[in-house]
C-alpha positions as CSV (number, residue, x, y, z in Angstrom):
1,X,-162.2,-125.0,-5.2
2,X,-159.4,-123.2,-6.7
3,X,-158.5,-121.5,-3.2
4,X,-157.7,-125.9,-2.2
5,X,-155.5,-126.1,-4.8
6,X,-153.3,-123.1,-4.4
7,X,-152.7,-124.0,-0.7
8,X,-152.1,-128.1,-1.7
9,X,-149.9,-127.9,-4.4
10,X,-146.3,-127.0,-4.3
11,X,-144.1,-124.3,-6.5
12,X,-141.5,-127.6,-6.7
13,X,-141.9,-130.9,-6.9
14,X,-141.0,-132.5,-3.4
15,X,-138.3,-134.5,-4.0
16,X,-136.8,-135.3,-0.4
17,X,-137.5,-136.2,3.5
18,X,-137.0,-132.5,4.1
19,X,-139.5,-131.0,1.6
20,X,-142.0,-133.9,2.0
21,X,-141.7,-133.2,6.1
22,X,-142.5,-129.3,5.7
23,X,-145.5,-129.7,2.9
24,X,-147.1,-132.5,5.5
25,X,-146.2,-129.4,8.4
26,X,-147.7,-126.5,6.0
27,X,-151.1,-128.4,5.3
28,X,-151.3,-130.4,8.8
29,X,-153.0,-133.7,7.6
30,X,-152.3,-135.2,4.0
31,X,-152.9,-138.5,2.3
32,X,-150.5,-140.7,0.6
33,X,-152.5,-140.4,-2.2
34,X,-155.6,-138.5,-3.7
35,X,-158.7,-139.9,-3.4
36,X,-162.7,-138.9,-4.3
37,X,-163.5,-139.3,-0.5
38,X,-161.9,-137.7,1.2
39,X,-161.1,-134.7,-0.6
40,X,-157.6,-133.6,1.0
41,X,-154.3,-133.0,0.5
42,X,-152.0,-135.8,-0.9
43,X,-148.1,-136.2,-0.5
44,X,-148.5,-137.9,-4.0
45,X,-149.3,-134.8,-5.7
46,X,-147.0,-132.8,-4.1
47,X,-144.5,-135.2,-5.5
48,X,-145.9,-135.7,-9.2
49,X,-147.9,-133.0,-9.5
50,X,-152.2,-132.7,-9.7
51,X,-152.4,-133.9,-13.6
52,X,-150.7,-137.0,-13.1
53,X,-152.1,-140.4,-12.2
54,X,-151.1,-143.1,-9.7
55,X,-149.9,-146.1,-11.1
56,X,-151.0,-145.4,-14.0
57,X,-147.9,-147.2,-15.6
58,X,-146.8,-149.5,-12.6
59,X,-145.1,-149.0,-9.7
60,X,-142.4,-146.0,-10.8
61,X,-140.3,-143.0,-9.7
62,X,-142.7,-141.4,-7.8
63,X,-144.7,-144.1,-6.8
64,X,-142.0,-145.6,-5.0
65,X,-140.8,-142.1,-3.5
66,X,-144.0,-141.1,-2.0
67,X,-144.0,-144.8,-0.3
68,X,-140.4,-144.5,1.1
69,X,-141.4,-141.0,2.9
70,X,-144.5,-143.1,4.0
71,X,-142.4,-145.5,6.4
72,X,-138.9,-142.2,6.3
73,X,-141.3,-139.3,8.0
74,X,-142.2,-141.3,11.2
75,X,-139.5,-143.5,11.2
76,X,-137.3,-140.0,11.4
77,X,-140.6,-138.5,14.1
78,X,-141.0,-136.1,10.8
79,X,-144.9,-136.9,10.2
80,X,-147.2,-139.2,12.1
81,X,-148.2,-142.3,9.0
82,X,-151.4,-144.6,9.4
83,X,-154.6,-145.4,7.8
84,X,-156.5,-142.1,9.3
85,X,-158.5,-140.4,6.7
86,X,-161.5,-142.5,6.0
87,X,-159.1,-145.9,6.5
88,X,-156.8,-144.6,3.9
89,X,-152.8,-144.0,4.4
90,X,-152.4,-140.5,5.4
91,X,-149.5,-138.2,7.6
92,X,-150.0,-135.8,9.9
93,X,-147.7,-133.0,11.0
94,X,-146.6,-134.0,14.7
95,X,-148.3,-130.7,16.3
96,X,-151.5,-131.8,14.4
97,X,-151.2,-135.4,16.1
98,X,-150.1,-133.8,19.4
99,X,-153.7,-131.6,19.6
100,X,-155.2,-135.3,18.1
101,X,-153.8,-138.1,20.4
102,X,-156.3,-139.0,22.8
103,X,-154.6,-140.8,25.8
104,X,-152.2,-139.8,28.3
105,X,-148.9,-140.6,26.0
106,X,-148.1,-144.0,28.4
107,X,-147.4,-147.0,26.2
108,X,-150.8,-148.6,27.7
109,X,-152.8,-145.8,26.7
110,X,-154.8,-148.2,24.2
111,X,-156.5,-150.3,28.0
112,X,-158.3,-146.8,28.5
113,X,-160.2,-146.6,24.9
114,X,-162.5,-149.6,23.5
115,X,-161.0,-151.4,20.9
116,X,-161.7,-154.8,19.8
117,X,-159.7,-158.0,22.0
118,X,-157.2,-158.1,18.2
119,X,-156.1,-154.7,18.4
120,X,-155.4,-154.8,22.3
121,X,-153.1,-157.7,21.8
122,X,-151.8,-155.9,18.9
123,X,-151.0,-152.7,21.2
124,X,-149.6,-155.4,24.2
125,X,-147.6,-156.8,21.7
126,X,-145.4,-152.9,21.1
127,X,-145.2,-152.6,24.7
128,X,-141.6,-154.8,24.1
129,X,-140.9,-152.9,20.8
130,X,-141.0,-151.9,17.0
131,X,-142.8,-154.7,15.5
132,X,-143.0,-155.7,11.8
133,X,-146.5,-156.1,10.5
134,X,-145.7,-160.0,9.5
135,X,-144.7,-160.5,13.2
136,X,-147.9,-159.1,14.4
137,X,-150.0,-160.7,11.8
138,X,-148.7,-164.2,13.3
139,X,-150.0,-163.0,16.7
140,X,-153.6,-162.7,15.3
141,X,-153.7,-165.4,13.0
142,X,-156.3,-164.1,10.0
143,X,-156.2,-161.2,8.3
144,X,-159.5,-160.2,8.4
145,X,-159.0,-159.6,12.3
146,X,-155.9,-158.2,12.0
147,X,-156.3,-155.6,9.3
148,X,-159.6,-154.5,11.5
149,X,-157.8,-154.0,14.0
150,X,-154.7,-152.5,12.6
151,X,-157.6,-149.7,11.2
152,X,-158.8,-149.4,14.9
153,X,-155.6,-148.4,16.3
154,X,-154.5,-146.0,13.4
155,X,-157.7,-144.2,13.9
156,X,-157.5,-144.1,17.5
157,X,-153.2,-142.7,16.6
158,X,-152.0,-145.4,19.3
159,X,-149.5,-146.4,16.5
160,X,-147.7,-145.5,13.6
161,X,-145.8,-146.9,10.8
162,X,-142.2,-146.7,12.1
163,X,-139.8,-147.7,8.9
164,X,-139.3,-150.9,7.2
165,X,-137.9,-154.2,7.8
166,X,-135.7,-156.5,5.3
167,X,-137.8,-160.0,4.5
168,X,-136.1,-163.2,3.2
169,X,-138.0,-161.9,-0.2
170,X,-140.4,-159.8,-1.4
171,X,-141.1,-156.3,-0.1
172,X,-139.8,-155.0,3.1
173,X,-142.1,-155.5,6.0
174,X,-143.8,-152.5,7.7
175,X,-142.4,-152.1,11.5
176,X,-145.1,-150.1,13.5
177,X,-144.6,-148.7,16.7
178,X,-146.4,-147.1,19.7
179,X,-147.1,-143.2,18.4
180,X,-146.1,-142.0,21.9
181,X,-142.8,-143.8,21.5
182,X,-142.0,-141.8,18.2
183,X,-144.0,-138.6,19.5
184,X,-144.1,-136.1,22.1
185,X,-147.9,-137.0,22.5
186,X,-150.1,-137.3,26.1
187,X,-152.1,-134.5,28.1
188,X,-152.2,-132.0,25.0
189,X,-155.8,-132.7,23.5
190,X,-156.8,-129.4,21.7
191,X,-159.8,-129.6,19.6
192,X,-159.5,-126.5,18.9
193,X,-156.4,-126.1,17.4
194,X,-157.4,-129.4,15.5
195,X,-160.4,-127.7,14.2
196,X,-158.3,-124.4,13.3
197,X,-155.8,-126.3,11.3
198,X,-158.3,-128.4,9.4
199,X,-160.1,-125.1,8.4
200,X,-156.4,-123.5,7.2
201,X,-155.7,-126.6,4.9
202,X,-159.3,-127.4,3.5
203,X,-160.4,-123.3,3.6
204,X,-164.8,-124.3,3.3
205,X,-165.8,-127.1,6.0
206,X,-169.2,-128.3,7.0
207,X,-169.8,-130.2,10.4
208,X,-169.5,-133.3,8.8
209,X,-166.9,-133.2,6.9
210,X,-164.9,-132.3,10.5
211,X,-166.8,-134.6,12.1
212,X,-165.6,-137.9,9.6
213,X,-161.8,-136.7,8.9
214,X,-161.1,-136.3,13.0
215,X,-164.2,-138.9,13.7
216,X,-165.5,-137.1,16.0
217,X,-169.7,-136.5,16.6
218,X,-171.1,-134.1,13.8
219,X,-172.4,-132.5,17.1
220,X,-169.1,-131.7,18.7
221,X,-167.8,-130.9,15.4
222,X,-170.6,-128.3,14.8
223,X,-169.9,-126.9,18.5
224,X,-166.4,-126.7,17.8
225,X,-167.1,-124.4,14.2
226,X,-169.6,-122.2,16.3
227,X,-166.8,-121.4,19.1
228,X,-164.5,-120.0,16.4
229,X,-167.4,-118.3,15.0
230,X,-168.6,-116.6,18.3
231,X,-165.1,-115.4,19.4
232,X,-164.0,-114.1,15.7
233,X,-162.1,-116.6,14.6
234,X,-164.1,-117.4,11.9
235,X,-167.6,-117.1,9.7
236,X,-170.6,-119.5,8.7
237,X,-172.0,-118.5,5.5
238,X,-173.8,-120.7,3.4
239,X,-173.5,-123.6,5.7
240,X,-170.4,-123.9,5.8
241,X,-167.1,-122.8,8.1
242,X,-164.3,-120.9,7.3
243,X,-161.7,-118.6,8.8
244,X,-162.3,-114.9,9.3
């Protein structure tokens, strides 16, 4: 839909925190990088462009930009950063996580949702502080576990990706923190607002398409479309959603 790509892609490249932080506040939600499914925004174009392809030649200029604003945006409270979108890495603009977050914004909001034993350790674990993903990997033990539940708590926005940490070798480590630690998050749930900016940035939604980027019910996501719909806000044609 050419109406997507005139509100995803920028007039200049984004080259710094700065720019990167106000495209992830224009479009709301973005991933780090483009994928079929979902279709959304991606920091990665906005960095390099929609013609060009993702490690296509290694790990590069770009490539290595758009994962330092990655761990930068949260790590400065710019951009919330987790695997959100359909388990893939993706930012959202903090007002956007605000309307999102689904506890009360207490560091043990995770004992009020259900979440697998792993992941409540994991959560415990931040009550003392920014963690590096090694660090917590140790308190799990195998991988499988711990990358389930690392999924489980990005999707429920209990925690972020919160800058990096030097290793003996290799890559830097990941910290992650508690989201209402970096965010002013807790007692501001607004479906509404979530379902208005979605609309903005993807222009055409159907129910389910809502429904699987917030994971919410395709039934709530339907009777959130409809309110907009009966107070003006916006139109259902053809099955699908948009604003007036």
């Amino acid at each position: 839909m050419s109406e997507r790509g005139d509100r995803w892609l920028r007039a200049e490249p984004v080259r710094t925190l700065e720019a990167a932080a106000a495209f992830i506040e224009e479009v709301g939600l973005a991933l780090l990088f483009p994928a079929d499914k979902p279709v959304a925004p991606s920091l990665w174009e906005a960095i390099a462009g929609p013609d060009a392809e993702p490690f296509a030649e290694g790990m590069n200029e770009d490539e290595a930009l758009a994962w330092d604003f990655k761990d930068a945006l949260p790590a400065a409270g710019l951009a919330w950063s987790g695997k959100f979108l359909h388990g893939r890495n993706a930012l959202l603009a903090p007002a956007l996580l605000a309307a999102l977050y689904p506890g009360a914004g207490h560091p043990d909001d995770h004992q009020s949702l259900h979440l697998s034993q792993e992941a409540h350790r994991i959560a415990e674990a931040l009550l003392f502080g920014p963690q590096s993903t090694s660090t917590l990997r140790e308190l799990v033990g195998h991988k499988g576990p711990y990358d389930r539940a690392i999924k489980e708590l990005h999707r429920g926005l209990l925690i972020t990706s919160a800058g990096t940490a030097k290793k003996n070798s290799g890559w830097p480590a990941v910290v992650l923190d508690l989201t209402c630690r970096k965010f002013a998050v807790g007692g501001t749930l607004n479906h509404r607002y979530a379902t208005i900016r979605y609309l903005e940035t993807m222009i055409g939604v159907v129910p389910g398409e809502l429904a699987r980027a917030y994971g919410w019910t395709t039934a709530a996501a339907r009777g959130q479309l409809d309110g907009l719909v009966a107070d003006g806000l916006a139109v259902h044609t053809d099955g699908s959603y948009r604003l007036s």
